[in-house]
N, C-alpha and C positions, 0 to 999 in steps of 0.2 A: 799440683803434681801431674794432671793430665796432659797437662801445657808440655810437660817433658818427655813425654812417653814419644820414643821415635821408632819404635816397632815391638811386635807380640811374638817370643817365641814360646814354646810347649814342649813337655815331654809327658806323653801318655805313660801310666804306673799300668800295673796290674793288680792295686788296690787302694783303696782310701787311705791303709796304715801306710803302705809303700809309697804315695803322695805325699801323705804328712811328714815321712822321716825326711824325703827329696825336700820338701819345702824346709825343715828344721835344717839340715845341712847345710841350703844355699844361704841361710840368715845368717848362719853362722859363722860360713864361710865368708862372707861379702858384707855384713853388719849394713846393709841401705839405709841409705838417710830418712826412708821413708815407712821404717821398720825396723830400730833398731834394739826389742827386745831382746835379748841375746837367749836364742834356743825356742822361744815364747811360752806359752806357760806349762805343757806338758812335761810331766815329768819322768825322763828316762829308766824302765823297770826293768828287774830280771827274774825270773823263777829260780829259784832254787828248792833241787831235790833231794832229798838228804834220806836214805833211805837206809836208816841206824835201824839194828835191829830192837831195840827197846822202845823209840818211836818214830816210826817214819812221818815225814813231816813234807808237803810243799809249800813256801812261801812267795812272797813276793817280796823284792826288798830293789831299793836303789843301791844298796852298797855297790861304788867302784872297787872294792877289793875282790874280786871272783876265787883269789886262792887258795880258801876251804875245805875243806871235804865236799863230798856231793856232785851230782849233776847242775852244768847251768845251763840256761836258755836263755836269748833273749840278744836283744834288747827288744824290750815292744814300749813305745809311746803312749805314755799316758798310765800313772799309777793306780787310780781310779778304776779303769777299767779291768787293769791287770787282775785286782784282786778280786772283782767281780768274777773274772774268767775263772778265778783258782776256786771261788766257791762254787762254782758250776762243775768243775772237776772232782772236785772233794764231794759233791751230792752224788755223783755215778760213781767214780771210785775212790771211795773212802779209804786210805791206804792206811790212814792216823788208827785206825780201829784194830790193823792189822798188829799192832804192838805189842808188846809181851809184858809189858810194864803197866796197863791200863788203870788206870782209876775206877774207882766203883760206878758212878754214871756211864763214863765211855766203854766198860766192861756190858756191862744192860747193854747196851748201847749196839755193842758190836754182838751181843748174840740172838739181840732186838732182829737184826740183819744178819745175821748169818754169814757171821765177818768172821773169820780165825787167821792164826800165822801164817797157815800152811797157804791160804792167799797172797799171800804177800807178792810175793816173786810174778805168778802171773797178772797182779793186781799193777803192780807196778811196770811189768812190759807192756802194759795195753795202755798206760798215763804217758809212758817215753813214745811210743809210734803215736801217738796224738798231738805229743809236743814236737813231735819234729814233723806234724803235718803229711803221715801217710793218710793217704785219701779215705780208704777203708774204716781206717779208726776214727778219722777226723768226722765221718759220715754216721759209724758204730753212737757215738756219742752225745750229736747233736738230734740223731734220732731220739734216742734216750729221753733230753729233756725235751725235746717236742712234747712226745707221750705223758712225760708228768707233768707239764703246764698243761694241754688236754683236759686229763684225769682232773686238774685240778679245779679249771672253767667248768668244767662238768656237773662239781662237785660244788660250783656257787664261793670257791675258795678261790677270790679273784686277787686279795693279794699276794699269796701265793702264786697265783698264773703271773701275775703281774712280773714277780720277783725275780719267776723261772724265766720269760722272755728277757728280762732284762741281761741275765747269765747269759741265756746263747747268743743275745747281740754282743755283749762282752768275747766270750770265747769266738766267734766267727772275727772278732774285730783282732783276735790275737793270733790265732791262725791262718789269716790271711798273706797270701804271697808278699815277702816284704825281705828284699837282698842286696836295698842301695846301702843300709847299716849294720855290717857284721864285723865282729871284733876278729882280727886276725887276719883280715881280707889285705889281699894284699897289694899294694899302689899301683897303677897300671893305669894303660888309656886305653879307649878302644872306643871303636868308631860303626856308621853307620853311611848307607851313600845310597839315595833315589833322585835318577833322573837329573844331577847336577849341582845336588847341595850334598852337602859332608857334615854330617853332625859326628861333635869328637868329645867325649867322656873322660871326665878326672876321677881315679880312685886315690884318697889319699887317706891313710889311721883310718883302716877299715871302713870309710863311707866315701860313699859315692857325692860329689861336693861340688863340682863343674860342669859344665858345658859349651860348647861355641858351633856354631854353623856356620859354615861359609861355600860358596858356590867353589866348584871342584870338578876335574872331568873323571873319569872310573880310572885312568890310569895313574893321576896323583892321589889317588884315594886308596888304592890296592894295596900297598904297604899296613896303612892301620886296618884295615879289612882285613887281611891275611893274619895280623896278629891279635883280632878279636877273639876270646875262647868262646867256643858255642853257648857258656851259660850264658852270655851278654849279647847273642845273635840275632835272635829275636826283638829282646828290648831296644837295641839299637835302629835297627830296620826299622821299626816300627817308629821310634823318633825321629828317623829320617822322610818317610814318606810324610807323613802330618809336617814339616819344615818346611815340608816342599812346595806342599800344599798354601800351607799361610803364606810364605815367599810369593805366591801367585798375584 
């Protein structure tokens, strides 16, 4: 397989999930001969929020049917993780407690913590600005469980610490910058250009799936430059300087 490699190109993500989905996309897109599980073995998740008044509920589910009741999020890579992430949210805010219908344990439960209905509603805006990665909440949160994994090494309760880190790697690995796979995005190119190479991006069914570089002067390049939308200005740029670079 080395024997055939006749050059290295790259594109810098702004995360490890954001890499993986890139890397899941190109497989899939291009099936290579030298790679051809299809997708590989992660498996594509989504949160779903269901915030019924009798029990609100987050899960995680691969269903491709999203048309439901409820909030969705996602997709994030890797099912595994997902639901790790969700128990790390359900430990800070427990919204299933906030129900009106509770069972005798989860009743104890919720006034064990000091959970009632009339939470609900704020309980549940501060789970939505975390799931859509405002920084503040995303930050509010993972402080949280820093502080109980702490408390809990503290306390000689190591699988417990153990458990709690393994949650915030989960949740940090789900709230990380990741926008080459969003459903509804819509098919588009758009491009990048430093110093005489042109890197040029495929959106197709919501993910980002393509790439090609080719040497370019700025005035054949300024067309797909001028119709790049800023959320892809940066990412671009930046895959074209690194182009430029290994071209060297």
């Amino acid at each position: 397989m080395v024997a055939t490699v006749s050059g290295v190109e790259a594109v810098p993500c702004d995360s490890e999930h954001e890499a993986a989905w890139l890397e899941r996309n190109l497989l899939e897109r291009h099936l290579p001969r030298g790679n051809r599980s299809r997708g590989g073995q992660e498996v594509p998740t989504y949160l779903l929020l269901d915030d019924q008044r009798a029990r609100p509920r987050l899960i995680a589910t691969n269903l491709a049917d999203r048309s439901g009741p409820g909030r969705w999020f996602g997709p994030y890579l890797g099912g595994s993780r997902a639901r790790t992430a969700v128990a790390a949210l359900q430990r800070v805010l427990p919204i299933g407690l906030t129900g009106e219908r509770l069972g005798s344990v989860d009743g104890e439960l919720a006034r064990a913590r000091g959970v009632a209905p009339a939470a609900r509603e704020a309980m549940i805006a501060r789970l939505v600005a975390v799931l859509e990665r405002e920084p503040g909440a995303v930050a509010r949160i993972i402080d949280a469980l820093r502080v109980r994994r702490d408390e809990a090494s503290a306390e000689l309760a190591f699988e417990t610490a153990a458990q709690l880190h393994d949650e915030m790697r989960a949740l940090a690995w789900l709230l990380a910058e990741q926008k080459v796979t969003r459903p509804g995005m819509a098919d588009a190119e758009f491009g990048g250009w430093h110093q005489g190479v042109l890197v040029r991006f495929e959106i197709r069914d919501g993910r980002l799936c393509d790439w090609t570089q080719q040497r370019s002067d700025r005035a054949a390049a300024s067309p797909l430059l001028a119709a790049t939308s800023p959320d892809w200005q940066v990412f671009a740029q930046r895959a074209a300087v690194l182009a430029e670079r290994l071209s060297r």
